[in-house]
C-alpha positions in Angstrom: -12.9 -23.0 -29.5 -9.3 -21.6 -28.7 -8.9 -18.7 -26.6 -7.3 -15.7 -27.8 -4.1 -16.4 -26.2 -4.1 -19.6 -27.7 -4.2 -18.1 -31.3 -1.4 -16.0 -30.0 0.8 -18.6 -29.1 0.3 -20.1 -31.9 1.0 -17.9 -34.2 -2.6 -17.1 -35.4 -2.5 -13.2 -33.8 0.4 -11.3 -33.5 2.0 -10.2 -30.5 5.3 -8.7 -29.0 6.8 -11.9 -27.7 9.1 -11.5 -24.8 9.7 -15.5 -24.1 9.0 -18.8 -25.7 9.8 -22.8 -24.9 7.7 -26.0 -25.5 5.1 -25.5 -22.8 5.1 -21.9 -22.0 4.6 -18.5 -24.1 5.1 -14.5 -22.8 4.3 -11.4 -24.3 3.3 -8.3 -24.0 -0.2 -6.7 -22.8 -1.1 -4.4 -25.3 -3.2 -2.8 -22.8 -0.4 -2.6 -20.0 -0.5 -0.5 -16.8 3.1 -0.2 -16.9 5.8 -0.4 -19.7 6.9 -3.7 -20.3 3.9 -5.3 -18.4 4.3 -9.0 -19.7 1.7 -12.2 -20.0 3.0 -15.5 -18.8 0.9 -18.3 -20.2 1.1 -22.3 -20.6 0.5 -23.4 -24.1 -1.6 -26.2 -23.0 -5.2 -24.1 -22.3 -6.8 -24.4 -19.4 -9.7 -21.8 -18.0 -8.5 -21.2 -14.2 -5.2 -21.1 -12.8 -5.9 -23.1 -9.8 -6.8 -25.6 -12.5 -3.8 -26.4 -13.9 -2.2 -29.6 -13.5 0.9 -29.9 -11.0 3.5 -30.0 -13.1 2.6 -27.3 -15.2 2.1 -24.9 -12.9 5.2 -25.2 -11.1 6.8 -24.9 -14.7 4.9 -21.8 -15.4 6.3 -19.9 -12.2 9.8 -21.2 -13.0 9.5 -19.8 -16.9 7.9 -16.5 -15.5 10.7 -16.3 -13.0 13.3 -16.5 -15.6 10.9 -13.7 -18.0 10.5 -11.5 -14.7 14.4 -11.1 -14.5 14.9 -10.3 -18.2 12.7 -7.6 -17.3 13.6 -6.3 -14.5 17.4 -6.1 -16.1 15.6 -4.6 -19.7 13.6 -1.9 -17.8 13.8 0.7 -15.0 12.4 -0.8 -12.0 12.3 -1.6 -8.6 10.9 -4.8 -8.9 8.4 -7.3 -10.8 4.6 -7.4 -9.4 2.9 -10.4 -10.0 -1.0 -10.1 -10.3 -3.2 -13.2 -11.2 -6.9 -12.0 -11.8 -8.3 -14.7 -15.0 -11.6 -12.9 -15.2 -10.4 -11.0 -18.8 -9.6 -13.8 -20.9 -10.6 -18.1 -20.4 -7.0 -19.1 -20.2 -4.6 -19.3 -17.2 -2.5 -16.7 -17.3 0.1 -14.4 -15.3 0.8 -10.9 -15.2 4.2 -9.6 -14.6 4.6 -5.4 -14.3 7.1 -3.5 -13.6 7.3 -1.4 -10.6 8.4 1.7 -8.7 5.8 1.8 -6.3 2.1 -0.5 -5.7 0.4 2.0 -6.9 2.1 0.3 -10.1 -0.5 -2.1 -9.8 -3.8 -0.6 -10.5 -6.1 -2.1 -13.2 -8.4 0.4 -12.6 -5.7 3.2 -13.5 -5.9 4.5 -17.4 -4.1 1.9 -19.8 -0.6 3.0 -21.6 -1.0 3.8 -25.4 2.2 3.1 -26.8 3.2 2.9 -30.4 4.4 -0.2 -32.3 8.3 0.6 -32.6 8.2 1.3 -28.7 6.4 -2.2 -27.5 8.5 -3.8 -30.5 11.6 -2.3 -28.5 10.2 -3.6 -25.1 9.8 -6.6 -26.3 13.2 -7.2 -28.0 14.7 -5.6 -24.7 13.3 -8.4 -22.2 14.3 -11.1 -25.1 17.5 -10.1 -25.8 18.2 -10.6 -21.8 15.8 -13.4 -21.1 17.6 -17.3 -20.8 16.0 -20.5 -21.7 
């Protein structure tokens, strides 16, 4: 059975895509603690991080790199946090959020509710600046 990110990447649920190649798929959380806070995941689905094969994961820090500067150019920030937790959904993933401060990075905090045209925006933002 295919996790829900894998119906995302493949088109089976929509999303706000930020990024897209062969291997690797970002978009955004639509439950983010910040605006423009961004999934990284590999196409290929695989439970735990740690589990990934080699290769992949080395390609999946190098994609998220290259998504983490098209944010940080599309929105007002200080930098990119990274968090890795896995425990929401069975598939390796990454999260990439915006920051002014670490109190940026606080799961526990009160989730953004943002309308369609403004994550839509977002989205086309970090696209429109993000490089193959």
């Amino acid at each position: 059975m295919s996790s829900i990110f894998s119906k995302i990447a493949q088109g089976e649920i929509p999303c706000y895509k930020v990024a897209e190649d062969d291997r690797y798929f970002a978009f955004l959380d639509i439950n983010p603690i910040a605006k423009g806070h961004t999934l990284v995941i590999p196409k290929k689905e695989v439970d735990y991080l740690f589990d990934v094969d080699a290769q992949t994961l080395s390609g999946l820090w190098l994609f998220a790199q290259k998504v983490a500067k098209a944010q940080q150019a599309a929105l007002p920030c200080k930098r990119i946090g990274v968090a890795v937790l896995g425990l929401e959904v069975p598939h390796a993933h990454i999260h990439l959020i915006p920051l002014n401060s670490e109190a940026d990075v606080d799961f526990k905090k009160p989730k953004l509710e943002l309308e369609k045209e403004e994550f839509a925006a977002i989205a086309e933002s970090i696209r429109a600046r993000h490089t193959a």
